[in-house]
C-alpha positions as CSV (number, residue, x, y, z in Angstrom):
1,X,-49.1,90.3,8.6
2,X,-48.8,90.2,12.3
3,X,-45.6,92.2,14.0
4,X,-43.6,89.5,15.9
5,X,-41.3,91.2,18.5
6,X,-39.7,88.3,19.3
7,X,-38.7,87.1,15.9
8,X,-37.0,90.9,15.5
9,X,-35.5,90.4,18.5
10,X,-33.9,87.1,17.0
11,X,-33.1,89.0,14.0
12,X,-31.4,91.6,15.7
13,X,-29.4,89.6,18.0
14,X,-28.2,86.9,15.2
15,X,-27.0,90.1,13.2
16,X,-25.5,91.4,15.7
17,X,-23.6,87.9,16.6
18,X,-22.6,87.5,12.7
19,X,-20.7,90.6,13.3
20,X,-19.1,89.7,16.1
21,X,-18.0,86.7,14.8
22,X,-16.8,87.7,11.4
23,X,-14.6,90.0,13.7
24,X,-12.5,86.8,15.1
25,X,-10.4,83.9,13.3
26,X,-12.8,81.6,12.0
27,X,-12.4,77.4,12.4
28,X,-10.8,76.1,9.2
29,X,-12.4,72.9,10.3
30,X,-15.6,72.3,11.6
31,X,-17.2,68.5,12.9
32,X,-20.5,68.6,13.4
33,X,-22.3,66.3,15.5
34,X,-25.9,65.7,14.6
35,X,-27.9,64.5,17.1
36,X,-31.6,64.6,19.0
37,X,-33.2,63.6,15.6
38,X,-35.3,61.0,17.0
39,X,-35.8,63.1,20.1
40,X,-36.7,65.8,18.1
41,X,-40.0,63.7,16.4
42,X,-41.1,62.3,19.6
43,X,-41.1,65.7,21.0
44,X,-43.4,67.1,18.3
45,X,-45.4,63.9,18.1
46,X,-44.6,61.9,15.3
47,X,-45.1,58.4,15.1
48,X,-42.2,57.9,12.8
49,X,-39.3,58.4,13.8
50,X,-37.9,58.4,10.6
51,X,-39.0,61.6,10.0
52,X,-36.9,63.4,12.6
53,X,-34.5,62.3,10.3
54,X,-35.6,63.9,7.2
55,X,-35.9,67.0,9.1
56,X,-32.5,66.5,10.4
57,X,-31.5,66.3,6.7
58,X,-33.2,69.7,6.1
59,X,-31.6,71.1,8.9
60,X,-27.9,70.1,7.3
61,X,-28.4,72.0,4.3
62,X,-29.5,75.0,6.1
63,X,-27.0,74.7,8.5
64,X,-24.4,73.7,5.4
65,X,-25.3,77.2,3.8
66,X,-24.9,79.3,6.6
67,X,-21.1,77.8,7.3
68,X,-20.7,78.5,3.5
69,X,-21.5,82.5,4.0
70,X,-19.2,82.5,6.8
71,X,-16.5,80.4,4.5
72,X,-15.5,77.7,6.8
73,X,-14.4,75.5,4.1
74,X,-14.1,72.2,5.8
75,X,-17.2,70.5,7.4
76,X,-17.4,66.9,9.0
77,X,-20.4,65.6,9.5
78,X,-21.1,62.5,12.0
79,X,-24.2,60.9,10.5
80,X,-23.8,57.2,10.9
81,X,-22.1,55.0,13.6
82,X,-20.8,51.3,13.7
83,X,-22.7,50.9,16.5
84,X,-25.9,52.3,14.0
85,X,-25.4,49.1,12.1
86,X,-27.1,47.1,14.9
87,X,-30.2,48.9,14.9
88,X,-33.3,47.0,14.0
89,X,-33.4,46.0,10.9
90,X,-36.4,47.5,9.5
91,X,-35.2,51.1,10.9
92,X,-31.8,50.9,9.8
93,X,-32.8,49.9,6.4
94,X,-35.2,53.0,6.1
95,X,-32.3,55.3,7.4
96,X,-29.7,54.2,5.2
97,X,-32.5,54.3,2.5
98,X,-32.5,58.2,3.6
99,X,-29.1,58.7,3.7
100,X,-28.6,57.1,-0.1
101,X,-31.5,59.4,-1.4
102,X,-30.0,62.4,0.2
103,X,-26.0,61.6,-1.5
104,X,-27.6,61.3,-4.7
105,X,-29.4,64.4,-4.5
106,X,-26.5,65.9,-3.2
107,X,-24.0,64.5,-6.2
108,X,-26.3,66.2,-9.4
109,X,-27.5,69.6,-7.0
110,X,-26.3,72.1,-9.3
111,X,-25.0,74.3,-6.4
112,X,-22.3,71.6,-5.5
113,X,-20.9,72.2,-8.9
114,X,-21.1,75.9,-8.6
115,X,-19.3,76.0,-5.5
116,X,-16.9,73.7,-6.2
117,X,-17.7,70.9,-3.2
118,X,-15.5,68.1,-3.0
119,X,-17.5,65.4,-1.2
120,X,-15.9,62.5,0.8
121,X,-17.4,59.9,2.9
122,X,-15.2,58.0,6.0
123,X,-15.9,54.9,7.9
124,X,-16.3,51.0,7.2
125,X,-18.1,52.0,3.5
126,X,-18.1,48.0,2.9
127,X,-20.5,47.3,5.4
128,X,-23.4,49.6,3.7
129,X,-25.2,48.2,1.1
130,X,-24.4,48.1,-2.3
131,X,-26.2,50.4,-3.5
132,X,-25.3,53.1,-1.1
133,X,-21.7,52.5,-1.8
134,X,-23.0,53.0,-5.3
135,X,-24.2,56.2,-4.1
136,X,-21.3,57.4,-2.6
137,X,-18.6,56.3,-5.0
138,X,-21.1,58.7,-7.2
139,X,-20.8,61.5,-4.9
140,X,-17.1,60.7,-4.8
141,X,-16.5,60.8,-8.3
142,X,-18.1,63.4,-9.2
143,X,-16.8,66.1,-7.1
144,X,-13.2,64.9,-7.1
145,X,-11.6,68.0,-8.4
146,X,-13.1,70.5,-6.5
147,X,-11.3,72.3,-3.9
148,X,-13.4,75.1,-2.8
149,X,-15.5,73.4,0.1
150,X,-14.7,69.8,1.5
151,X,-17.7,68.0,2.9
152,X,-17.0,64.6,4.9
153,X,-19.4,62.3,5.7
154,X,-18.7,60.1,8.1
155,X,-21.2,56.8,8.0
156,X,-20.8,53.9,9.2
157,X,-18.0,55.3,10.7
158,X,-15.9,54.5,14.3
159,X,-13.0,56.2,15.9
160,X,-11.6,53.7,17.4
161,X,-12.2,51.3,14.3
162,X,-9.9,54.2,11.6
163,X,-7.3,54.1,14.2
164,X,-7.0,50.3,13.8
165,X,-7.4,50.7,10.4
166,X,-4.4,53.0,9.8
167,X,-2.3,50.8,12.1
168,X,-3.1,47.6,10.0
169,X,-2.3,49.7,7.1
170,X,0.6,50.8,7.8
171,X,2.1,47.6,8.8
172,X,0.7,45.9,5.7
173,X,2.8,48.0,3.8
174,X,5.9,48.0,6.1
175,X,5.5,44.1,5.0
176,X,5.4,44.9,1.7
177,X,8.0,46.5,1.8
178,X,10.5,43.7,3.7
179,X,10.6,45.7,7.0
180,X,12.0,44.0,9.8
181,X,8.8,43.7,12.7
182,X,11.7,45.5,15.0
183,X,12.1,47.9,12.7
184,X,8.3,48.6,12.1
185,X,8.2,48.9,16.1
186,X,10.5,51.8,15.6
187,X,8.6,53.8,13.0
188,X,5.6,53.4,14.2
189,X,4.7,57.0,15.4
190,X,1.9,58.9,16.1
191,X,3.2,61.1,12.9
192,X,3.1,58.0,10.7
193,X,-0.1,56.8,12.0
194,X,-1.1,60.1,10.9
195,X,-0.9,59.3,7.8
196,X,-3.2,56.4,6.9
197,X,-6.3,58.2,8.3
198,X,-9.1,58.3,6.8
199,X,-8.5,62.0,6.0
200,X,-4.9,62.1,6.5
201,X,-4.7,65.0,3.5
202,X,-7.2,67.8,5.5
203,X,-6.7,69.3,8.6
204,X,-7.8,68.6,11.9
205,X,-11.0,69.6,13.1
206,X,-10.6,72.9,15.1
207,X,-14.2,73.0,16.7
208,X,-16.5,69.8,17.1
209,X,-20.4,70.8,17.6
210,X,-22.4,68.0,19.4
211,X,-26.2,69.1,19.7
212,X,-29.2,67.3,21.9
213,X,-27.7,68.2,25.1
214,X,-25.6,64.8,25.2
215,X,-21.4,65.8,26.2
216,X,-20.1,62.8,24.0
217,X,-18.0,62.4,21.4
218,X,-19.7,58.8,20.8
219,X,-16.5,57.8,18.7
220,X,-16.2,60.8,16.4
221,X,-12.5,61.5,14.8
222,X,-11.2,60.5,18.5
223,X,-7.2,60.7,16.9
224,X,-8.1,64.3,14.9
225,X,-9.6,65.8,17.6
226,X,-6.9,65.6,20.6
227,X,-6.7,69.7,20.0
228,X,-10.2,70.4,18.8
229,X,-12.7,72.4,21.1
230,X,-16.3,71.1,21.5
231,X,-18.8,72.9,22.0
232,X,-22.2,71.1,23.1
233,X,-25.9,72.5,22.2
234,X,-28.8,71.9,23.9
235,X,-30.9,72.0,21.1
236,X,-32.0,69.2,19.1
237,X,-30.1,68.3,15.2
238,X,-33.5,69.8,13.5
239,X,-34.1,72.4,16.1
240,X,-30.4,74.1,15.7
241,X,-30.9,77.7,14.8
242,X,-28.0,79.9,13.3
243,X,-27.7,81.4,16.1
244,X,-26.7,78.3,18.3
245,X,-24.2,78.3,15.2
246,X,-22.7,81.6,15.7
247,X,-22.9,81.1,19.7
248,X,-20.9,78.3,19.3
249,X,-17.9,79.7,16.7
250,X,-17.9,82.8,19.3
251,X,-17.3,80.5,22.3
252,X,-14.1,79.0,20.3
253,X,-12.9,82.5,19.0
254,X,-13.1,83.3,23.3
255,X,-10.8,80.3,24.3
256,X,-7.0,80.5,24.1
257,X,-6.1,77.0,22.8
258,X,-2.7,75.7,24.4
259,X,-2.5,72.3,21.8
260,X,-1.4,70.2,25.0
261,X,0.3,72.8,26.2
């Protein structure tokens, strides 16, 4: 076996970064942005970009494990778009195919159980096919009672779209209710919008991780993250090494957050 300097090097300077950063206060809440997976395929060149994706999907468990040593117990992950829905047909249908083989591996992986993962997906779940729904309502049912870890998936998913969402569902049951309209008017606050979020039970995201290089949101939990920090990599989804992990949880421990003030 060869001596590699530079991978000690690595070695040493993510250990010495872990300790650094189990020094600080850690994010409750972390969103996680995955993206460069197509990028990523065409920079090693593959001819399928579908299998940027499956790396990408390697990558999240990694990545899922080291944020579970480090106990950040809430992790949002941006995997699907609205706007996703109109890609062709054939690749769309392969990438949801992807995502539905990666839930259902996710909902009987023993370790899930072990560690008490609650999963929950967000978005416009309708407009997936059935058997994906299938595959989340799985997932869903599942891991219901656990409370240890919380791990979102937000597919088919917009920010703009949950706002209007809550909005309509809050007036709906105003009306139920026999509200006046000028007495909804009155009620209607960002507090009680609040509430008829998609996760209006967790709390909101205190770092958001966006990797490729691209200084987006692209839509993701636009209400929840009014007080988040972002923090955007340069490396690619599947290229994103613990350390750009770590690198980025030290960059939020450094900044003094006002929360609008």
């Amino acid at each position: 076996m060869m001596f590699d300097p530079i991978s000690l090097l690595y070695r040493f300077y993510e250990c010495r970064l872990l300790r650094e950063v189990q020094r600080g206060v850690l994010p409750r809440h972390i969103g996680l942005i995955l993206d460069g997976n197509r990028r990523y395929a065409l920079d090693l060149g593959l001819t399928d970009p579908l299998d940027g994706h499956r790396l990408g999907a390697d990558k999240l468990e990694q990545v899922l494990n080291w944020l579970e040593q480090l106990q950040i117990r809430i992790i949002t992950i941006y995997v699907l778009s609205t706007e996703n829905l109109s890609r062709p047909h054939q690749e769309l249908y392969r990438l949801l195919d992807l995502i539905e083989t990666k839930i259902r591996a996710v909902a009987v992986d023993p370790k899930i159980h072990e560690k008490g993962v609650r999963i929950r997906a967000v978005g416009q779940l309708d407009l997936l096919p059935p058997s994906l729904q299938a595959a989340i309502a799985q997932a869903q049912e599942t891991t219901y009672a656990y409370n240890n870890f919380c791990l979102n998936i937000a597919v088919g998913y917009g920010g703009r779209q949950e706002i209007a969402d809550a909005v309509k569902q809050l007036l709906r049951d105003r009306a139920l209710r026999g509200t006046a309209p000028e007495q909804v008017a009155e009620e209607i606050t960002p507090e009680e919008i609040g509430k008829y979020l998609y996760m209006y039970d967790l709390p909101d995201p205190d770092l958001i991780i966006r990797t490729s290089g691209e200084v987006r949101l692209s839509g993701f939990l636009l209400w929840q993250s009014a007080y988040s920090e972002f923090y955007f990599c340069d490396a690619c989804w599947p290229a994103f090494r613990k350390i750009d992990l770590l690198r980025a949880i030290r960059s939020y421990q450094q900044r003094k957050r006002r929360f609008g003030t």
